[in-house]
N, C-alpha and C positions, 0 to 999 in steps of 0.2 A: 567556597565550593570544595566539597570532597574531592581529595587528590588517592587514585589507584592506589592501594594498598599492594606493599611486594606477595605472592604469593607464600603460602604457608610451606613448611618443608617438603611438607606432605599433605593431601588432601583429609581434609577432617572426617568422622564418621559418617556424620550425616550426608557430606556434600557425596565422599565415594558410594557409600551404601545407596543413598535415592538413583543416584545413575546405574548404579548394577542394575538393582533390582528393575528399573524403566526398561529398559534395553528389550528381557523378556515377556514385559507384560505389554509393550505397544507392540501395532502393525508396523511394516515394512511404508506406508503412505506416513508417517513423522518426519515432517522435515526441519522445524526449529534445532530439535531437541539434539539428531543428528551431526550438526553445526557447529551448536552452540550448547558447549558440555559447561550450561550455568544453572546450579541451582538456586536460585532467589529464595530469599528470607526476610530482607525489609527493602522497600522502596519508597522513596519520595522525590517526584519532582523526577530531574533527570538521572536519581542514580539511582541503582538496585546495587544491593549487598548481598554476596550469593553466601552460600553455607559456607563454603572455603576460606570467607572472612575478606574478600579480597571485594571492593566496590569498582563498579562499572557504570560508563558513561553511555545509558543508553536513547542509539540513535535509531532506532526498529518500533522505539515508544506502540508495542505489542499489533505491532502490523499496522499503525498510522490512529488507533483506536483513543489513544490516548494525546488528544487535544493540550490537555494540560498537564500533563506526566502524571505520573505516579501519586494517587492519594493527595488529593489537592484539596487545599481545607474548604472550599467552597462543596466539593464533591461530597467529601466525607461529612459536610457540616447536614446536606441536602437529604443523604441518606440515612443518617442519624436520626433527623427529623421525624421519618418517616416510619423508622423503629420504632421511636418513642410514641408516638402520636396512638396507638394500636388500631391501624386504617390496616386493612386488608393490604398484604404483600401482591398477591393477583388474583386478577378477576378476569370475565371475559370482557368482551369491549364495552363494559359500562360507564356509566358517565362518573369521574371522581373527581375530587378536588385538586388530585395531581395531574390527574389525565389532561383537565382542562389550562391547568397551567401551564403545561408543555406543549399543548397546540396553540396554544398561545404565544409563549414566547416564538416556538419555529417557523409560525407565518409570519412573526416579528423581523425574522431574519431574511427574507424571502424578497427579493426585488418584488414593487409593488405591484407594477401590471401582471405577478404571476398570480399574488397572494391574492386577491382580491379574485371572491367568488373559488379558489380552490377548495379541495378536496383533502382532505388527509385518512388515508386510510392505512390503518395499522393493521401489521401481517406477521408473519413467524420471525423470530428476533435474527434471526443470519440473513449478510448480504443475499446468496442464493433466495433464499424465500422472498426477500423482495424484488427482486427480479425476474423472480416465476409471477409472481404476484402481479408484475407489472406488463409481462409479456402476456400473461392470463386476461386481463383486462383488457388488452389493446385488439386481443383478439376476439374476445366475445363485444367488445363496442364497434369491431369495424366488418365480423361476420369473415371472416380472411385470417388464413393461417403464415405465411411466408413472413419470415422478419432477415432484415437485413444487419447484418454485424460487418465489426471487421479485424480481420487477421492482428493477433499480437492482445487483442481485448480479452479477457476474463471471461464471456460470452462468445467466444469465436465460436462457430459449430453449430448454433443452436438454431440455427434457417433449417425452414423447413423449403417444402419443393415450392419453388416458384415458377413454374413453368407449366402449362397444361400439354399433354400433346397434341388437342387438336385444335388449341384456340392460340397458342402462343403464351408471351409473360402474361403471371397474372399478378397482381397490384399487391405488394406485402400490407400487414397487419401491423407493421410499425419497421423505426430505425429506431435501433438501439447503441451506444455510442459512450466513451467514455472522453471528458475532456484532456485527462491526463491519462495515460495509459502507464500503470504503476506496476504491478505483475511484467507483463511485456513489456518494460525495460526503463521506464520513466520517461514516456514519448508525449512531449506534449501535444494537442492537435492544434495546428495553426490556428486563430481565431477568423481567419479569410475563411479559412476550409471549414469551420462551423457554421459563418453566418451563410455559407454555400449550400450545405446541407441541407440548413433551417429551410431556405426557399424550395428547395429541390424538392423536400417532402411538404412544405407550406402549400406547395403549388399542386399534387398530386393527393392534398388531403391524406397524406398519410400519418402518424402519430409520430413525436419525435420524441425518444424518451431517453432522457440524461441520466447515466449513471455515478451518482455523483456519492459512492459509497465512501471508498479513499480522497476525494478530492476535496468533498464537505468540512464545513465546520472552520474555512481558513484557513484551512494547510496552502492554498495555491497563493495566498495571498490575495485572495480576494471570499468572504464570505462562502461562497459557492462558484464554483470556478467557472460556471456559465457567463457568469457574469462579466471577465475577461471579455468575451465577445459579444456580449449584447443581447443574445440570443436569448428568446424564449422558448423553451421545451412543452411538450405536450402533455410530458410526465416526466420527475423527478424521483429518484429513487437514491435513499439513504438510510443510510446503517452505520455502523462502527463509530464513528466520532461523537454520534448524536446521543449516544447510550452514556455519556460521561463515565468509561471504563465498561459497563455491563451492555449486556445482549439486549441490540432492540434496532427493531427498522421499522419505518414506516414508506409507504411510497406519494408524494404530493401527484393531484391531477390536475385538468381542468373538468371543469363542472361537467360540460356536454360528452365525456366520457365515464361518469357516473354510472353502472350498470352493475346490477347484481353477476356474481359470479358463478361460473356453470356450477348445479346444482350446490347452491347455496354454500359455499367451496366456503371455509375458515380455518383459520390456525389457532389454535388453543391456546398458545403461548403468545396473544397480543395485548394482556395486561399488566408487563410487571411494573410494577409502580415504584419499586426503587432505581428501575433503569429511567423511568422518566423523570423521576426526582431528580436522579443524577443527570440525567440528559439535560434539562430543563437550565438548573444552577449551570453547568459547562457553556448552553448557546446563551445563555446571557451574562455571562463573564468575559466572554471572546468578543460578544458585540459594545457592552460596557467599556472595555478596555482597548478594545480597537485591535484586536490581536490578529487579526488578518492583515491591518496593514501593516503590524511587527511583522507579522512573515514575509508580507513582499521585501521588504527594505532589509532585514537583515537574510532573505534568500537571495536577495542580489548581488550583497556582499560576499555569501557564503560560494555562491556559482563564479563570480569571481575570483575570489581568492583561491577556488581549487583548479581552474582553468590557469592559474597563473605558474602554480604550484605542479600540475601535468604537464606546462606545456613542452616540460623539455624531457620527457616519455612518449617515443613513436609508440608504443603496445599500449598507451591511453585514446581509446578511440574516438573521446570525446565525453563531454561534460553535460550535461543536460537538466531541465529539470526548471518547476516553477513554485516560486515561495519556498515554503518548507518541504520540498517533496523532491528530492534531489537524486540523480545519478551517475555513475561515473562507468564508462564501460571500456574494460578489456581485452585486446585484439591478439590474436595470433601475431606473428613478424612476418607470415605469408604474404606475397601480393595479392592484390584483389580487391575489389567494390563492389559492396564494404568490404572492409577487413572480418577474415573468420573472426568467431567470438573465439573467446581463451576461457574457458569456465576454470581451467585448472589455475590460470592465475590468478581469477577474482577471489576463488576458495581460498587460494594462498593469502591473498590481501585480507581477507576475513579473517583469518585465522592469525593474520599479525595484527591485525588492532583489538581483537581478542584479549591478545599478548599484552595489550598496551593496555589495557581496558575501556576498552571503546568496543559496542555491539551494534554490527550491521546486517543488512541484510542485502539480499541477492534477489535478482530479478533477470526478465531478459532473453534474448537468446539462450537457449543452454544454458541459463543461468553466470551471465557473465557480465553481468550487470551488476554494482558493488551500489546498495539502495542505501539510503541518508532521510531518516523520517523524526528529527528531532522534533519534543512537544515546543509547541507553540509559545509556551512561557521560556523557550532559552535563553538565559542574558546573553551580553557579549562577553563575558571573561569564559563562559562555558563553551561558546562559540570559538575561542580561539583557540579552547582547549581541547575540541574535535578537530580543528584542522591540525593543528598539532603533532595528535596522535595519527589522523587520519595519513599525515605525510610521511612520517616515521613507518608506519606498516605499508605503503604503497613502497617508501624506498628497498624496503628490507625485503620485500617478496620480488620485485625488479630486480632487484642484486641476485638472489638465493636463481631466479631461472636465469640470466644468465651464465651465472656457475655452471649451471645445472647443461644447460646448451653450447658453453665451452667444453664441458666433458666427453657431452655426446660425440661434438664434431671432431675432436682427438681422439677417441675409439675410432668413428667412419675412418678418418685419415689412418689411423694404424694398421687397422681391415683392410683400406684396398693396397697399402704399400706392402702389404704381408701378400696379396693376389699372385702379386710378380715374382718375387723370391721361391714361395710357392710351386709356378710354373719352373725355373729354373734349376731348383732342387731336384724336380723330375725330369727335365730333362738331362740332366748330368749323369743322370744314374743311368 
């Protein structure tokens, strides 16, 4: 395993130049880049090598997208292929030799009472798209606009009115749900409170559709993280992991929701055949090798070994997180339940395993959520080598606000002992 290279005296042309030059040319909505001043130039597996010459251990594996890190020769062999062979790069939803291997492999992966007699229907390559795509459908199959979400999800906001006023509620168009809630903070949903749901909308005929963008592919340590609870969804929706590195979603249904979409509604961009090549090689390397169950077993270890490693930080509000898909979050020293988030100390903890070279991301409250999204192929020596670094930047940013909140409180105390002298100065005179 590549060990962090010290950094260079100074930053190299390329690495300082690309970041000047970015700064002007993106919007004020860039939040990686803001973070995380890393310009990448080669990556394999779990390390990237930014321009600065300095390698990094990364845990973000590009927002959970990459199943198998960086450039994985199965990936790159898939897409290769695919160059070579001189098959059309995209089409519209035609039938091809790769299309059909990839719907192939994906209902391969699919618990069977779902797969059987589904739907797969390909839509614009971003999670959003399929989740328009899959609220679109639920609403033209059930004649009803209301959809139910909930607070902290990726989809919060997107209910419509459910209420008539002269008739009372009226019956949503679907639930919509994530099992792990990864943005909002890495909350998993209890698998009680999913198979609760299941009935709640089973029983009201309502649609229940699993968002399983981030959870897919065996990050939760299970296949698809539905499957923790048993549950069957109405419709399934995924994206990121199944693209093996590249842009692509599709959303799975059941059959008796098959309905065309209002005025013949399509996205252009539902053929790229090297994201399914790649997608394709990626879900059957994962179910091959059983790499879901490597994520429950060594995310067990991993949640453990960091719960053991917080436990003697009251401003660790607690450890969270299932499989590969991990969180650690940071509290104010305030009282209260919960504890305020601390977003300035998660930033700080980011910014010291930065230091270390180790790359995380944030989630959360206010972003006070320290997020752990290592690829699925992690050994254990790499594993030990993120707790590692991950302990040494949580110490070092712990230490730095205490300093920091010693200082404070010896200004306060100087301030109000100066109040009284103050007074007495004038009165004298």
């Amino acid at each position: 395993m590549a060990v962090t290279e010290p950094a260079p005296a100074a930053p190299t042309v390329a690495h300082a130049g690309s970041l000047r030059r970015q700064t002007p040319r993106e919007p004020s909505a860039r939040t990686y880049a803001r973070s995380l001043p890393v310009v990448p130039v080669r990556a394999r597996g779990l390390t990237i090598e930014g321009a600065d010459g300095r390698r990094y251990l990364d845990c973000l594996s590009g927002a959970g997208t990459l199943a198998l890190g960086h450039n994985h020769p199965v990936v790159l062999e898939a897409i290769r292929k695919v160059l070579d062979s001189g098959a059309p790069l995209h089409v519209p939803d035609l039938s091809t030799p790769v299309k059909d291997a990839f719907t192939a492999e994906l209902l391969a992966t699919l618990p069977a009472g779902f797969a059987a007699g589904a739907r797969v229907r390909f839509c614009g390559p971003t999670a959003a798209d399929a989740v328009g795509s899959a609220l679109a459908l639920a609403r033209t199959a059930t004649g009803r606009e209301g959809v139910l979400t909930f607070t902290g999800a990726d989809h919060d906001g997107w209910t419509a009115d459910l209420f008539d006023a002269r008739g009372g509620p009226l019956a949503p168009a679907a639930m919509i749900l994530e099992p792990v809630q990864d943005e909002g903070g890495v909350i998993p949903a209890p698998d009680a409170w999913l198979r609760a749901m299941r009935r709640i909308t089973a029983d009201r005929s309502i649609p229940l559709i699993a968002d399983e963008t981030r959870t897919g592919v065996g990050r939760t340590g299970a296949f698809w993280a539905v499957e923790h609870s048993g549950i069957t969804p109405d419709v399934m929706v995924m994206s990121q992991a199944i693209g093996g590195s590249l842009p692509l979603a599709v959303i799975v249904h059941h059959a008796d929701l098959d309905v065309p979409l209002p005025d013949g509604r399509t996205d252009a961009f539902r053929g790229n055949q090297l994201a399914m090549a790649a997608g394709a090689a990626t879900l059957a390397y994962v179910r091959e090798h059983r790499l879901a169950e490597r994520a429950a077993l060594l995310g067990t270890h991993l949640l453990g070994r960091l719960r053991e490693l917080t436990a003697r930080h009251p401003r660790v509000g607690g450890v969270r997180g299932r499989g590969l898909m991990i969180g650690v979050e940071l509290v104010a020293p305030a009282a209260g339940d919960p504890a305020p988030p601390a977003p300035a100390l998660a930033a700080a903890v980011q910014q010291e395993c930065l230091r270390r070279g180790l790359i995380v991301g944030l989630g959360g409250r206010r972003a006070s959520v320290v997020r752990l999204l290592p690829p699925l192929t992690l050994t254990d020596e790499q594993a030990a080598a993120v707790l590692d670094r991950f302990a040494g930047a949580l110490d070092a940013a712990l230490a730095a606000a205490g300093r920091a909140a010693h200082r404070e409180a010896g200004v306060a105390r100087r301030d109000a002992d100066a109040v009284p002298r103050r007074k007495e100065a004038g009165l004298s005179r």
